[in-house]
PQR file of N, CA, C, O and H, with PARSE charges and radii, in Angstrom:
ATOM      1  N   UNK A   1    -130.761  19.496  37.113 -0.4000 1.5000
ATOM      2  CA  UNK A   1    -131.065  20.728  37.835 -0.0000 2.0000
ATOM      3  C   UNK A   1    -129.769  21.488  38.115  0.5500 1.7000
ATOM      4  O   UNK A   1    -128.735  20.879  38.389 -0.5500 1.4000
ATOM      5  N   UNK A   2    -129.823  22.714  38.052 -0.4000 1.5000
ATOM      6  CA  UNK A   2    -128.800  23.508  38.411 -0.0000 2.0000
ATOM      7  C   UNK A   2    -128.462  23.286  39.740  0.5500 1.7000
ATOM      8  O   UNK A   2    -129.148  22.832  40.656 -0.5500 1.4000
ATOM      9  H   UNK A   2    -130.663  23.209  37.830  0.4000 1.0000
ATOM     10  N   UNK A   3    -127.071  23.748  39.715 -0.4000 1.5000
ATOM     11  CA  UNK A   3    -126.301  23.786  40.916 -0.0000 2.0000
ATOM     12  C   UNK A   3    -126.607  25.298  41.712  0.5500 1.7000
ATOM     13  O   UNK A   3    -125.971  26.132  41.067 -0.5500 1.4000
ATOM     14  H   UNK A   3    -126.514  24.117  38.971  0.4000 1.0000
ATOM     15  N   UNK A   4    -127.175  25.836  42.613 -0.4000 1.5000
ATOM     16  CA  UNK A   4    -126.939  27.401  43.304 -0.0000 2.0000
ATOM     17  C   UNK A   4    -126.746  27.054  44.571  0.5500 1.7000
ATOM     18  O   UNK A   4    -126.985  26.057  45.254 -0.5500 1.4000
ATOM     19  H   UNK A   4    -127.691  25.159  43.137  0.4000 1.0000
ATOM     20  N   UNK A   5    -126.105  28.432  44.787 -0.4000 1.5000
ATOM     21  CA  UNK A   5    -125.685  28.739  46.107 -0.0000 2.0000
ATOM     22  C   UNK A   5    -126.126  30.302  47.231  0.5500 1.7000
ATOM     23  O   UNK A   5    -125.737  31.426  46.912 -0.5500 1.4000
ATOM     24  H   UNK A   5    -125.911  29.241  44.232  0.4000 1.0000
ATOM     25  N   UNK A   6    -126.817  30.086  48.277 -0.4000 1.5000
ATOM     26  CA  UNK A   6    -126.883  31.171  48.478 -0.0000 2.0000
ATOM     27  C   UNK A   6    -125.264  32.290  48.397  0.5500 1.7000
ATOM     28  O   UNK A   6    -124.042  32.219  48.530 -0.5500 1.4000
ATOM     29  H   UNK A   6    -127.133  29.173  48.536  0.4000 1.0000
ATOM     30  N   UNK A   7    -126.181  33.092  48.138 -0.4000 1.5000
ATOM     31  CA  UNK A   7    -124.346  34.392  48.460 -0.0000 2.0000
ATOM     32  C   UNK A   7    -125.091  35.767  49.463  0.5500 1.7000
ATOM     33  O   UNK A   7    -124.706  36.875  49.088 -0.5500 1.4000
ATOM     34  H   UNK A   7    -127.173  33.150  48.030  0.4000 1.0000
ATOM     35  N   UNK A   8    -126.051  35.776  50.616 -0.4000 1.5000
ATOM     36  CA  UNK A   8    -126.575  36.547  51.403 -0.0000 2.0000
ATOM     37  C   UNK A   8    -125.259  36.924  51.937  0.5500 1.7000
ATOM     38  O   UNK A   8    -125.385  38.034  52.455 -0.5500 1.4000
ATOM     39  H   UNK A   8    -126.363  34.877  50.921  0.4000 1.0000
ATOM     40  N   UNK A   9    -123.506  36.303  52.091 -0.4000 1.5000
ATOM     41  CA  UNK A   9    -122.974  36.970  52.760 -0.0000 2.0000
ATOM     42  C   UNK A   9    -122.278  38.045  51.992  0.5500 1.7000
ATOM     43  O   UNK A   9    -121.514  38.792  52.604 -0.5500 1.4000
ATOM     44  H   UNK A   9    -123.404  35.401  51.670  0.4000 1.0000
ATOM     45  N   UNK A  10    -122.484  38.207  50.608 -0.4000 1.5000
ATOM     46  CA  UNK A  10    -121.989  38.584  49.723 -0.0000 2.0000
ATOM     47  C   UNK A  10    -122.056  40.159  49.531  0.5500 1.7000
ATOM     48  O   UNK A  10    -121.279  41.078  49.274 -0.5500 1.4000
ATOM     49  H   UNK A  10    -123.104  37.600  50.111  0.4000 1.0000
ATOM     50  N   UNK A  11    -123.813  39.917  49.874 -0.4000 1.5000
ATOM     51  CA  UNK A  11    -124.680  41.054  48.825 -0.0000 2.0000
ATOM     52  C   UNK A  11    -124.577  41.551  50.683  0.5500 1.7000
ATOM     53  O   UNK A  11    -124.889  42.732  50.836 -0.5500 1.4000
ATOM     54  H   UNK A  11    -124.445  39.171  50.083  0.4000 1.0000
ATOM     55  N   UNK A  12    -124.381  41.171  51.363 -0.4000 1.5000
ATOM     56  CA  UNK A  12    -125.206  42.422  53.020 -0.0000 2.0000
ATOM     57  C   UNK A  12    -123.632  42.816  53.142  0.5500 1.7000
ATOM     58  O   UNK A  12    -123.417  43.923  53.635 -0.5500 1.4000
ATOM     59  H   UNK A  12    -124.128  40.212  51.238  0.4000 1.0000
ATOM     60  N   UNK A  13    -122.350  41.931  52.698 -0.4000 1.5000
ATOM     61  CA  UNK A  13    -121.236  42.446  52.596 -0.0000 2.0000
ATOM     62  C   UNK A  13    -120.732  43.528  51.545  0.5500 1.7000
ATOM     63  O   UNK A  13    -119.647  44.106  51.604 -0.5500 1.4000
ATOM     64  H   UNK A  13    -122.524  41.031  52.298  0.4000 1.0000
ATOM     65  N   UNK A  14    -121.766  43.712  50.517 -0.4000 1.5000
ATOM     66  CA  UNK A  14    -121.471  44.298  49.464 -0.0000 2.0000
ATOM     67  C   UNK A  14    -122.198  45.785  49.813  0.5500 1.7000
ATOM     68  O   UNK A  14    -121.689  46.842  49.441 -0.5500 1.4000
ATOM     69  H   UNK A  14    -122.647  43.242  50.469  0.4000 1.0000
ATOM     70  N   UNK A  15    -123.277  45.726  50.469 -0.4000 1.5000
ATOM     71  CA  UNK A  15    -124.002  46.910  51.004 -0.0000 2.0000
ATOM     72  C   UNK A  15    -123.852  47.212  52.516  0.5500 1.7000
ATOM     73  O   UNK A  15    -124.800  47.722  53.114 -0.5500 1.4000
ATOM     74  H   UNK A  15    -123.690  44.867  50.771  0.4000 1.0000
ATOM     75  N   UNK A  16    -122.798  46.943  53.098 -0.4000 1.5000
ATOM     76  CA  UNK A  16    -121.865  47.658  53.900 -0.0000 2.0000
ATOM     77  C   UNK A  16    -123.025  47.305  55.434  0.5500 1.7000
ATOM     78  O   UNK A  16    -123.241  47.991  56.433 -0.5500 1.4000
ATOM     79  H   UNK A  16    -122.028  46.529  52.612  0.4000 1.0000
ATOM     80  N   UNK A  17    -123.642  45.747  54.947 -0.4000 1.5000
ATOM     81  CA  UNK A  17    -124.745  46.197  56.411 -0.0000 2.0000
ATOM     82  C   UNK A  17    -124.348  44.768  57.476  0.5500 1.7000
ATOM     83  O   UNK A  17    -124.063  43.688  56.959 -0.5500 1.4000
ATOM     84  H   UNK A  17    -123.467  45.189  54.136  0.4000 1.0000
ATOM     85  N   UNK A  18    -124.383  44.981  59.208 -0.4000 1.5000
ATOM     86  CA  UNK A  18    -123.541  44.459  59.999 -0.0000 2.0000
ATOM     87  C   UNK A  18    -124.964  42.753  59.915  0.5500 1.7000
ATOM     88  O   UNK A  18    -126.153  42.870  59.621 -0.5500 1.4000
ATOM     89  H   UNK A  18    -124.614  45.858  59.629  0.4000 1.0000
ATOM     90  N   UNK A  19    -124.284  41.500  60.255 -0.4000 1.5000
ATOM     91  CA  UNK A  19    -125.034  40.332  60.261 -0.0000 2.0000
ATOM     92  C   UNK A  19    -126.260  41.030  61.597  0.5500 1.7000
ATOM     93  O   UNK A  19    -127.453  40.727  61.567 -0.5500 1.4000
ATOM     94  H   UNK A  19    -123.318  41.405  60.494  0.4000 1.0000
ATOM     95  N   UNK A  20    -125.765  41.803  62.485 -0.4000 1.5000
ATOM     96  CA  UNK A  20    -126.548  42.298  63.374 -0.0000 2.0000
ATOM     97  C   UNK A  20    -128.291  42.831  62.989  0.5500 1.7000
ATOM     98  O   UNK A  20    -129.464  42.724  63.346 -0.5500 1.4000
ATOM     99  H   UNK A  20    -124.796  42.049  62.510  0.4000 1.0000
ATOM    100  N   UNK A  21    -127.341  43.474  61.959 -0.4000 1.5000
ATOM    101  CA  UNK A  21    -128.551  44.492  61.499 -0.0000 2.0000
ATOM    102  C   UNK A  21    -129.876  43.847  60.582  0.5500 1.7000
ATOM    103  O   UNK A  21    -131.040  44.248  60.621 -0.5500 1.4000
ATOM    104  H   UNK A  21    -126.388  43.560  61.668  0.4000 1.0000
ATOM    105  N   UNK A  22    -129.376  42.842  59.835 -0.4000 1.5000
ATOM    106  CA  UNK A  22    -130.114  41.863  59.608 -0.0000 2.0000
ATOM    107  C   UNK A  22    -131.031  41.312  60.158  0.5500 1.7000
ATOM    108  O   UNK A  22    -132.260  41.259  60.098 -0.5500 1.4000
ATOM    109  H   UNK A  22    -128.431  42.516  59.803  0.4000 1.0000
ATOM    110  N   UNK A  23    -129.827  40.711  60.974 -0.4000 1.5000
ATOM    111  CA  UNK A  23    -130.789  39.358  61.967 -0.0000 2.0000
ATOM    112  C   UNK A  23    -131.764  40.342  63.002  0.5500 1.7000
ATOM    113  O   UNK A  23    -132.774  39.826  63.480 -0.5500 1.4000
ATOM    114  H   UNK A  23    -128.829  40.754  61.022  0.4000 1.0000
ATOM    115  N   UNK A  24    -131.530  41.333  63.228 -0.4000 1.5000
ATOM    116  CA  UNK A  24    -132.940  42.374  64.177 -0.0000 2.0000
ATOM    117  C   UNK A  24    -133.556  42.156  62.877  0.5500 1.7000
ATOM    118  O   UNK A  24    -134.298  41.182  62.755 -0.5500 1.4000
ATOM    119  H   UNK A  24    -130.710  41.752  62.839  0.4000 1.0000
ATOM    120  N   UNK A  25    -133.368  42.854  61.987 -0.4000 1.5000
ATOM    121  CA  UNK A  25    -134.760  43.028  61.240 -0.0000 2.0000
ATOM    122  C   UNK A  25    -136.163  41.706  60.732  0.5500 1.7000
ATOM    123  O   UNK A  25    -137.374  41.662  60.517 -0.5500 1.4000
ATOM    124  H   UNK A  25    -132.765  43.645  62.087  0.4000 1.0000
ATOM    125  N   UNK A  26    -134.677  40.611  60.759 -0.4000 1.5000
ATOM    126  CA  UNK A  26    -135.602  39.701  60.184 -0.0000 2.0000
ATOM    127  C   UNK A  26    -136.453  38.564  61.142  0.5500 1.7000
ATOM    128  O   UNK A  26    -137.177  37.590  60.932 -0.5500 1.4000
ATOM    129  H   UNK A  26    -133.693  40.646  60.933  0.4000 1.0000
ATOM    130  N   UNK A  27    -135.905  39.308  62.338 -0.4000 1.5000
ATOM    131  CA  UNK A  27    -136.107  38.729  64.015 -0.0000 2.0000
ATOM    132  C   UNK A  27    -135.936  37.050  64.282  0.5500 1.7000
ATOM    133  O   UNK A  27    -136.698  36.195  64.735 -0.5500 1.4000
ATOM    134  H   UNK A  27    -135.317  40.098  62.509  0.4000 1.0000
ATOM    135  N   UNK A  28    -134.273  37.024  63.667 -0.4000 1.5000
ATOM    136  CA  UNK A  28    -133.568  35.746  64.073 -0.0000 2.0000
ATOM    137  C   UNK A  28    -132.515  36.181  64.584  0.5500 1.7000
ATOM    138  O   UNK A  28    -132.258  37.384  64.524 -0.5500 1.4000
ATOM    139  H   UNK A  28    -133.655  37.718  63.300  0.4000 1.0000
ATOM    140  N   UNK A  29    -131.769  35.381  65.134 -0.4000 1.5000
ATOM    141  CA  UNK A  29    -130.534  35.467  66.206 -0.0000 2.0000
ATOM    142  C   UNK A  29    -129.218  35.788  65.177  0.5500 1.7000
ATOM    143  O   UNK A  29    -129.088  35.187  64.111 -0.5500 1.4000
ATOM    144  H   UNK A  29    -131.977  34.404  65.183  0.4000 1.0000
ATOM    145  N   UNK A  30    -128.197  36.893  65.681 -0.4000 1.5000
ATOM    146  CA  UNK A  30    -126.950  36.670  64.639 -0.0000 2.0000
ATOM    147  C   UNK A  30    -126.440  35.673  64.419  0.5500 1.7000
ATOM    148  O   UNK A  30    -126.520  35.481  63.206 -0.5500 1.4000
ATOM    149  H   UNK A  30    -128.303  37.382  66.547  0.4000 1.0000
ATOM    150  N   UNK A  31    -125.848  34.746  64.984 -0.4000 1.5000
ATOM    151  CA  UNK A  31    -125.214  33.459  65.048 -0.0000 2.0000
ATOM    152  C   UNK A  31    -126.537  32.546  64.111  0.5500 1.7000
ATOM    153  O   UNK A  31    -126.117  31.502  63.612 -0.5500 1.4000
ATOM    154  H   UNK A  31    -125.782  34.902  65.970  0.4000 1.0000
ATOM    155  N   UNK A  32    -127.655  32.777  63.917 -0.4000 1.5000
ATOM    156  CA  UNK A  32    -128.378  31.588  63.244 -0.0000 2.0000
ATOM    157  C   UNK A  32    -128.095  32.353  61.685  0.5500 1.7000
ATOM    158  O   UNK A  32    -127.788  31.737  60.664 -0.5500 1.4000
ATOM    159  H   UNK A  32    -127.996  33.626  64.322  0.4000 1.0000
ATOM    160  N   UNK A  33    -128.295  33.932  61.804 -0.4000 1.5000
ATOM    161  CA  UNK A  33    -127.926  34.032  60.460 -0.0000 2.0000
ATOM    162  C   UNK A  33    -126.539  33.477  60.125  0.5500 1.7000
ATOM    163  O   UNK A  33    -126.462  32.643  59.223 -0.5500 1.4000
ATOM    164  H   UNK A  33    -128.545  34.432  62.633  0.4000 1.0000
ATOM    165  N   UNK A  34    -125.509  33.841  60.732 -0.4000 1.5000
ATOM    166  CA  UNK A  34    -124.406  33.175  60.279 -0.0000 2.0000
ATOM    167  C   UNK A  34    -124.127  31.829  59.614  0.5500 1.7000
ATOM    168  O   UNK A  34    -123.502  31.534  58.596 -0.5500 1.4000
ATOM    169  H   UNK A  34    -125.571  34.518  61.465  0.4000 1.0000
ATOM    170  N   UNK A  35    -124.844  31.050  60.589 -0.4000 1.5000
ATOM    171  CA  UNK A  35    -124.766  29.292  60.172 -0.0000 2.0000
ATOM    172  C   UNK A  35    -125.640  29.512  58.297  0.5500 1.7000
ATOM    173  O   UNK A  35    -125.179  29.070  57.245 -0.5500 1.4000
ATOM    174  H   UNK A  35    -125.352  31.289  61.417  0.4000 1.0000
ATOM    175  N   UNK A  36    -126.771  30.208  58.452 -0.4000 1.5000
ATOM    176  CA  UNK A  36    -126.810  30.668  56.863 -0.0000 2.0000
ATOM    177  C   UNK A  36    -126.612  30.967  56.138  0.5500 1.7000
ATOM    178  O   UNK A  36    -127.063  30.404  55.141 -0.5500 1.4000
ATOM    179  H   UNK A  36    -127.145  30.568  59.306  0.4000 1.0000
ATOM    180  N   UNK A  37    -125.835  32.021  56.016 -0.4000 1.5000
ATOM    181  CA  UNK A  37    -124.832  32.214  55.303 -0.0000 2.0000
ATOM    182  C   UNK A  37    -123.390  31.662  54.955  0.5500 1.7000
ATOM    183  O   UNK A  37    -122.790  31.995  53.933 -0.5500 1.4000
ATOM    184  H   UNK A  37    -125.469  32.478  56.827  0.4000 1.0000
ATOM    185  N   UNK A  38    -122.846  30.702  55.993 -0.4000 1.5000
ATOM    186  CA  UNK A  38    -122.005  29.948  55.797 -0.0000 2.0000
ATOM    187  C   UNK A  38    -122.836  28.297  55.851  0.5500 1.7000
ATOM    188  O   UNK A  38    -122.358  27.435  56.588 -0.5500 1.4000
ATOM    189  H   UNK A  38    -123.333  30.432  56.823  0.4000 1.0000
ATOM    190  N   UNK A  39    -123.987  28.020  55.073 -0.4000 1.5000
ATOM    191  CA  UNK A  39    -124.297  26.951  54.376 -0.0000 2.0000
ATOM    192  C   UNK A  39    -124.211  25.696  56.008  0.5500 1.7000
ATOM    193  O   UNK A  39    -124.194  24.479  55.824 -0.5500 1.4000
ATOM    194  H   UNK A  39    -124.375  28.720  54.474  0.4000 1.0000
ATOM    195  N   UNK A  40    -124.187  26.061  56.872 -0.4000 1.5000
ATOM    196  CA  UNK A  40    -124.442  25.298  58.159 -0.0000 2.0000
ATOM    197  C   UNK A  40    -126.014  24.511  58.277  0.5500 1.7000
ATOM    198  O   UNK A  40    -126.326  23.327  58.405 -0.5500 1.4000
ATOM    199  H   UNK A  40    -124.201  27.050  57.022  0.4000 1.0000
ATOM    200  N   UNK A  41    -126.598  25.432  58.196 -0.4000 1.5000
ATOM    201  CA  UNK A  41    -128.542  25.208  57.992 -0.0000 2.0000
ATOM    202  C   UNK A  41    -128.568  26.262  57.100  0.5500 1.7000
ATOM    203  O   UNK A  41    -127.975  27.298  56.801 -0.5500 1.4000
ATOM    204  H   UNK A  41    -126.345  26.393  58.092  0.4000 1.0000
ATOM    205  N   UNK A  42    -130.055  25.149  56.627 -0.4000 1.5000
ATOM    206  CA  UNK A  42    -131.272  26.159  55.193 -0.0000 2.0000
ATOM    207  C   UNK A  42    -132.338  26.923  56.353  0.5500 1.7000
ATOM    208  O   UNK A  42    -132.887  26.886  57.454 -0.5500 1.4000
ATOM    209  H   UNK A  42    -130.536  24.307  56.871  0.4000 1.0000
ATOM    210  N   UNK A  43    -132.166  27.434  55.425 -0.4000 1.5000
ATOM    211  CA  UNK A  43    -133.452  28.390  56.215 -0.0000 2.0000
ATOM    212  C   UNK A  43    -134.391  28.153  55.548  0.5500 1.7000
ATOM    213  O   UNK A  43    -134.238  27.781  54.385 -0.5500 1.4000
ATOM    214  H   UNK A  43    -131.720  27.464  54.531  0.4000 1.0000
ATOM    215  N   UNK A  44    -135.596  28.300  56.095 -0.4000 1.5000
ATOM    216  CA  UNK A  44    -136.823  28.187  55.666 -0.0000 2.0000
ATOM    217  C   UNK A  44    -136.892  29.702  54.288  0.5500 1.7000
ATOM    218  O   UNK A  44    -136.135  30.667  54.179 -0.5500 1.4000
ATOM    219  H   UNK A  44    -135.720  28.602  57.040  0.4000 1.0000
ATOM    220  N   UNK A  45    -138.593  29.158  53.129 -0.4000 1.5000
ATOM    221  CA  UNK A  45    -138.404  30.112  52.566 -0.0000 2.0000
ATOM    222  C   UNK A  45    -138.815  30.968  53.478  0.5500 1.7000
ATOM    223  O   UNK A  45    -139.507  30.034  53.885 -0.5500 1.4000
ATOM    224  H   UNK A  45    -139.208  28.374  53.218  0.4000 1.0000
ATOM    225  N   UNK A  46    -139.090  31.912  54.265 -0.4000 1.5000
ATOM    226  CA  UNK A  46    -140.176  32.588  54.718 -0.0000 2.0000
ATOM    227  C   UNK A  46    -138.387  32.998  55.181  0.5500 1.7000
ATOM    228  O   UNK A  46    -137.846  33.843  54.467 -0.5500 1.4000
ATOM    229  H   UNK A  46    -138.528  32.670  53.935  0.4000 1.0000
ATOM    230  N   UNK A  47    -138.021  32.730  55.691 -0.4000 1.5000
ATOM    231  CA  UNK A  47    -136.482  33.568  56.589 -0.0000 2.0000
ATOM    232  C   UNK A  47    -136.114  33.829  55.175  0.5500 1.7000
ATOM    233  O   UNK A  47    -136.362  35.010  54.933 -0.5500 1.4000
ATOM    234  H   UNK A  47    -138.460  32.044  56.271  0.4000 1.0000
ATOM    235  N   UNK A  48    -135.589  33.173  54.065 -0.4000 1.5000
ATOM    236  CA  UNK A  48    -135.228  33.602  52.891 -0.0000 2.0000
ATOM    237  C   UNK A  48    -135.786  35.101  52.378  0.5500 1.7000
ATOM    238  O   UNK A  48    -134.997  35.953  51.969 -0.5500 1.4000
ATOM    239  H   UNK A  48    -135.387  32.213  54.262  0.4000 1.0000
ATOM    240  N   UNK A  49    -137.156  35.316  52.443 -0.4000 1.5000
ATOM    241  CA  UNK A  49    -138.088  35.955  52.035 -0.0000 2.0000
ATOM    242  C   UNK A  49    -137.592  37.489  52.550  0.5500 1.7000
ATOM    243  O   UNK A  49    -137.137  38.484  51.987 -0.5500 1.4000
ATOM    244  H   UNK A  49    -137.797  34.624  52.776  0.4000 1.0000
ATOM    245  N   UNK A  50    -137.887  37.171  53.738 -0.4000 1.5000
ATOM    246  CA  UNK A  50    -137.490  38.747  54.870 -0.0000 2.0000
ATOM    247  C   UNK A  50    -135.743  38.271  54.705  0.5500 1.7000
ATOM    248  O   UNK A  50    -135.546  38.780  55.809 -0.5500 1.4000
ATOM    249  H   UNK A  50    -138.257  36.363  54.195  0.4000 1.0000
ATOM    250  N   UNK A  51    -135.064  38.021  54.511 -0.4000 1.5000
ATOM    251  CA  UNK A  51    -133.636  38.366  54.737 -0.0000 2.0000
ATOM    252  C   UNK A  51    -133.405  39.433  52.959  0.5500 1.7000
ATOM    253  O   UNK A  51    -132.776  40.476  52.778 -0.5500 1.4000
ATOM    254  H   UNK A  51    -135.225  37.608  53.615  0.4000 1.0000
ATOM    255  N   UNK A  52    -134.102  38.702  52.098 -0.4000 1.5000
ATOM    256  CA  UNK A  52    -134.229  39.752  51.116 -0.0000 2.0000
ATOM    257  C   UNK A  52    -134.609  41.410  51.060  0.5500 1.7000
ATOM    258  O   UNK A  52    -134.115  42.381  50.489 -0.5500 1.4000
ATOM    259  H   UNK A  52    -134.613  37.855  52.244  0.4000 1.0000
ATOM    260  N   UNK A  53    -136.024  41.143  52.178 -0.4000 1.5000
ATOM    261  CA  UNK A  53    -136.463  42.360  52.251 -0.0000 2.0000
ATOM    262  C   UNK A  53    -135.580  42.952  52.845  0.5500 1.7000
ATOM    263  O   UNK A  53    -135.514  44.145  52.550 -0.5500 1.4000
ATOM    264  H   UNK A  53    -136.426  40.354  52.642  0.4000 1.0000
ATOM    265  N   UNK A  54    -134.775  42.554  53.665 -0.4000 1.5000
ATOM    266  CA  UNK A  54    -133.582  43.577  54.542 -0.0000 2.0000
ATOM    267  C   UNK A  54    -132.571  43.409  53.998  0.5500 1.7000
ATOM    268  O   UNK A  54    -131.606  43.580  54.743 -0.5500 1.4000
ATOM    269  H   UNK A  54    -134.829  41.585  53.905  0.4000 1.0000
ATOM    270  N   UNK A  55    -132.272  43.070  52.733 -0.4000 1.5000
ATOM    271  CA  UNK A  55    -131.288  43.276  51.883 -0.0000 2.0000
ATOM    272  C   UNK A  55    -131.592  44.600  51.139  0.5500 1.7000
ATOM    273  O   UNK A  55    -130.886  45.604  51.054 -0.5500 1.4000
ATOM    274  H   UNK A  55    -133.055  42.931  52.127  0.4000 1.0000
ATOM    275  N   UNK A  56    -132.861  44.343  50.605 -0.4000 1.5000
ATOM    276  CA  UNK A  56    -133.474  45.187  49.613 -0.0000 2.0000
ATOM    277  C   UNK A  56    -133.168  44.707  48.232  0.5500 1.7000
ATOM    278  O   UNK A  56    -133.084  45.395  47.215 -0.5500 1.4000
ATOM    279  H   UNK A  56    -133.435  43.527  50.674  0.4000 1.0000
ATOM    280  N   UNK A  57    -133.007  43.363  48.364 -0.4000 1.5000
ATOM    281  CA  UNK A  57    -133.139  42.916  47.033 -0.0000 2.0000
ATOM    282  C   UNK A  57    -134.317  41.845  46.755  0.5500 1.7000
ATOM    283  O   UNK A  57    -135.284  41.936  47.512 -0.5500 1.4000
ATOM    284  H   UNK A  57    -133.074  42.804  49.190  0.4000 1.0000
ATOM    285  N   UNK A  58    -134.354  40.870  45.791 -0.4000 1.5000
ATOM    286  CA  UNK A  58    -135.381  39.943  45.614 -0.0000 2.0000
ATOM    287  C   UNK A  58    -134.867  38.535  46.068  0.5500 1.7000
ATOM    288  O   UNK A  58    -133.724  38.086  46.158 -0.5500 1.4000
ATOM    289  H   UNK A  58    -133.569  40.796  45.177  0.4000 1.0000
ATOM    290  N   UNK A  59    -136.063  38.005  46.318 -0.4000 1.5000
ATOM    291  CA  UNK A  59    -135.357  36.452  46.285 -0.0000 2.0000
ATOM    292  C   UNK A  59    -134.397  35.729  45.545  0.5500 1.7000
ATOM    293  O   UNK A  59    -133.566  34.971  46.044 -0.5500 1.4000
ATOM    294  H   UNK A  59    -136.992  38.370  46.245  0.4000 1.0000
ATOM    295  N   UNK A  60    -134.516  35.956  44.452 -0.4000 1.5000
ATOM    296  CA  UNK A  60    -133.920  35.317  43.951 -0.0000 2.0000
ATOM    297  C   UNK A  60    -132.500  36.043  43.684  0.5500 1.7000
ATOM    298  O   UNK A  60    -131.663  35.407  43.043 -0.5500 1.4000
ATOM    299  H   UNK A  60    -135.191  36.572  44.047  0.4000 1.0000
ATOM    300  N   UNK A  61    -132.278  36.957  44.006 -0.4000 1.5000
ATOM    301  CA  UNK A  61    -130.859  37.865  44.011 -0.0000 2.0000
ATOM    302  C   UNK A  61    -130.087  37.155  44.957  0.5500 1.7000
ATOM    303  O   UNK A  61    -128.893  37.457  44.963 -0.5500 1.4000
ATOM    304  H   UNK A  61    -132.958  37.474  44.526  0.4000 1.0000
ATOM    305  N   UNK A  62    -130.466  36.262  45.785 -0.4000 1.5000
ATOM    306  CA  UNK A  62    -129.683  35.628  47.154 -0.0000 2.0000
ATOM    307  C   UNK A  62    -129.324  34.208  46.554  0.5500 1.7000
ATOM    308  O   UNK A  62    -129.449  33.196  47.243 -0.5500 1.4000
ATOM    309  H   UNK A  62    -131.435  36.016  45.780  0.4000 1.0000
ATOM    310  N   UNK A  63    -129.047  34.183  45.748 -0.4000 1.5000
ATOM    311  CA  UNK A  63    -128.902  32.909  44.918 -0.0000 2.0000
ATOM    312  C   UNK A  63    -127.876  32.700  43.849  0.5500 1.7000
ATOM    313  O   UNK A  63    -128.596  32.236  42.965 -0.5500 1.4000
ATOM    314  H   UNK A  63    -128.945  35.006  45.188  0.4000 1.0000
ATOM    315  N   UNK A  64    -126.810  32.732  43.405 -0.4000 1.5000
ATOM    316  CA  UNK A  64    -125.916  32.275  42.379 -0.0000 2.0000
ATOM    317  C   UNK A  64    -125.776  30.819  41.644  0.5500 1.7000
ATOM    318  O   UNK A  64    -125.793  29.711  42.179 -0.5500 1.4000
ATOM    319  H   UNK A  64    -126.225  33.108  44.124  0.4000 1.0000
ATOM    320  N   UNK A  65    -125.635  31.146  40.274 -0.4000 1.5000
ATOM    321  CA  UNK A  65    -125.839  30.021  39.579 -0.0000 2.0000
ATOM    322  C   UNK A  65    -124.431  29.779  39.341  0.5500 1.7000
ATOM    323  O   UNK A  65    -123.479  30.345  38.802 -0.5500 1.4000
ATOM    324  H   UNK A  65    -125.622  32.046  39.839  0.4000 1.0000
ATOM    325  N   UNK A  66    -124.776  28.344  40.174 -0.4000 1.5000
ATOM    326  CA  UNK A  66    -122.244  27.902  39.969 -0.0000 2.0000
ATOM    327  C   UNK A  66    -122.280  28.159  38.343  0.5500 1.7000
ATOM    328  O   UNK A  66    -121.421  28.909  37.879 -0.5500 1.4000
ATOM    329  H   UNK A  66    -125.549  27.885  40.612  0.4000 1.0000
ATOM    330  N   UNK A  67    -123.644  27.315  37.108 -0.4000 1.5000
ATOM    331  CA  UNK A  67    -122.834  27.076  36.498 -0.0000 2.0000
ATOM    332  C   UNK A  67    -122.199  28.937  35.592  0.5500 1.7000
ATOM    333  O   UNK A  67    -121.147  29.423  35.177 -0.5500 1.4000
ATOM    334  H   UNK A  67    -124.341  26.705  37.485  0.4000 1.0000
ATOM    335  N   UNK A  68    -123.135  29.192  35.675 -0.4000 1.5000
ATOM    336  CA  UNK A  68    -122.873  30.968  35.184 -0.0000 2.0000
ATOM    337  C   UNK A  68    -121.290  31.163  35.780  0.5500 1.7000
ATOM    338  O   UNK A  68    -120.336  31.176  35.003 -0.5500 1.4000
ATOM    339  H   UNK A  68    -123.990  28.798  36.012  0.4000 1.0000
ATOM    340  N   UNK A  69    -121.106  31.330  37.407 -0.4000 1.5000
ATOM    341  CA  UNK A  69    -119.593  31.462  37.629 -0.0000 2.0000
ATOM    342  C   UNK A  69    -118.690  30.074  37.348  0.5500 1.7000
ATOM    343  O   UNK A  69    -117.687  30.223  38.047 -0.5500 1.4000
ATOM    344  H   UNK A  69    -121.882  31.320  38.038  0.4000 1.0000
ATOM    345  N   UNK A  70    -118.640  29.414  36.984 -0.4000 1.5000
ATOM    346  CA  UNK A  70    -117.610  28.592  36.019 -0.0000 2.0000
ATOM    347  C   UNK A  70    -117.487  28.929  34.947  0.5500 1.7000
ATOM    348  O   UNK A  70    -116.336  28.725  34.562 -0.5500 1.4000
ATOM    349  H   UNK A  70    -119.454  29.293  36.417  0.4000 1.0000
ATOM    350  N   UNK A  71    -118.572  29.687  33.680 -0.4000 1.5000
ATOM    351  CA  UNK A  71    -118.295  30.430  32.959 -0.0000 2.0000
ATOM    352  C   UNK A  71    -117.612  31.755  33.311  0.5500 1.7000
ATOM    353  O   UNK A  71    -116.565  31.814  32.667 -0.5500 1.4000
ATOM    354  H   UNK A  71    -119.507  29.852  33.992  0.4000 1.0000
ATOM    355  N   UNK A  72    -117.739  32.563  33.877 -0.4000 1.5000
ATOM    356  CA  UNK A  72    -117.468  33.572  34.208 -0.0000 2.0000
ATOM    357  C   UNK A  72    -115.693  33.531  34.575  0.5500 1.7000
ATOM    358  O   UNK A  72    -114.983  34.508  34.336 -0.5500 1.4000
ATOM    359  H   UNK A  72    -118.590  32.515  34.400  0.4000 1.0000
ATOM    360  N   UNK A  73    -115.237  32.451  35.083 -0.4000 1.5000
ATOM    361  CA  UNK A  73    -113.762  32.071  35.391 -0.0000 2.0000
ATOM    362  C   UNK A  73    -113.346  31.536  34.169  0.5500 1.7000
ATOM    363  O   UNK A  73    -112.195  31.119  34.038 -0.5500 1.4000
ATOM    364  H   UNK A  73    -115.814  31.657  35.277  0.4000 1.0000
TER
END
């Protein structure tokens, strides 16, 4: 099985939006998103689900495949 990693801090860092603004929308605490994004706790899919929708991307966009970036380096 592949190796992935979320990258949610990547893509809400890449679209200029605050962990704040998130975590209201997806009605979890900032600090719990944080521990998620820095791989502390999984989130359930259903937090996965809505942290997408307030990305505005898809599920599976919150996801990187190591082995793709070991190619990529």
């Amino acid at each position: 099985m592949k190796n992935k990693k979320l990258i949610i801090k990547a893509i809400r860092e890449d679209k200029n939006i605050s962990q704040q603004a998130i975590a209201d929308e997806v009605g979890i605490n900032r600090s719990y998103l944080s521990a998620i994004e820095n791989g502390v706790f999984m989130a359930t899919i259903d937090i996965l689900l809505k942290i997408a929708r307030a990305l505005d991307c898809k599920y599976t966009d919150l996801y990187q495949d190591d082995e793709l970036e070991q190619i990529k380096q």
